[in-house]
N, C-alpha and C positions, 0 to 999 in steps of 0.2 A: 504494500500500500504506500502511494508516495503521502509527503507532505500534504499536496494539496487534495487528493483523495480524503483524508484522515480529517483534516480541516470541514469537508463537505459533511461528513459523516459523521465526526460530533454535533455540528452544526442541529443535525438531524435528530440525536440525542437526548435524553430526559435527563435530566440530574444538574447537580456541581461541580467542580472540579474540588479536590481541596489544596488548602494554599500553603506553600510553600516559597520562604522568604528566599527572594533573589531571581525566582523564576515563576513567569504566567504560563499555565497551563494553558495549549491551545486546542487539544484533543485525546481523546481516547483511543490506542493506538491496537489496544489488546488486551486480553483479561483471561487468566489461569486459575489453577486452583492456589498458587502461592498467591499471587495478588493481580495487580492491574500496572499495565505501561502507558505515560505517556509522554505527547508528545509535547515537546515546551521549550522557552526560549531561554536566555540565559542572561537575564539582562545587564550581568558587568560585563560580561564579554560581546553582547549581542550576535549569538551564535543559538542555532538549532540543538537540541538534544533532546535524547530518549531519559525518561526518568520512570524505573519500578519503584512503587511501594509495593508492601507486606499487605494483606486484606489481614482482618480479623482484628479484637481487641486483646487476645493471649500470643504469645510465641512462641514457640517453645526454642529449647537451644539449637535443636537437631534442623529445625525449620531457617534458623537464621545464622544458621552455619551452612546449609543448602545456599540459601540465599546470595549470601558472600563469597 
């Protein structure tokens, strides 16, 4: 899926993104069973990247040791 695909397709999308200082979230890129990717800018560098978080409110160690 390019950028501007991914762009369309949130657009399309129900929900929030959540926020994270330093970078806008511009789309939903992808969603597993570890968590969700997206897509977002980087605003001190003003560059594109991929950012995963973790879904859930537990972790376990084994999970975010996968993770990393």
């Amino acid at each position: 899926q390019t950028p501007d695909q991914a762009s369309t397709s949130a657009a399309d999308s129900v929900g929030e993104f959540p926020t994270i200082p330093g970078y806008e979230l511009l789309a939903k890129l992808g969603e597993g069973g570890m968590g969700v990717v997206y897509l977002a800018k980087q605003l001190g560098l003003n560059r594109e990247v991929a950012i995963k978080t973790l879904t859930g409110t537990t972790i376990a160690k084994a999970m975010l040791a996968r993770f990393w």
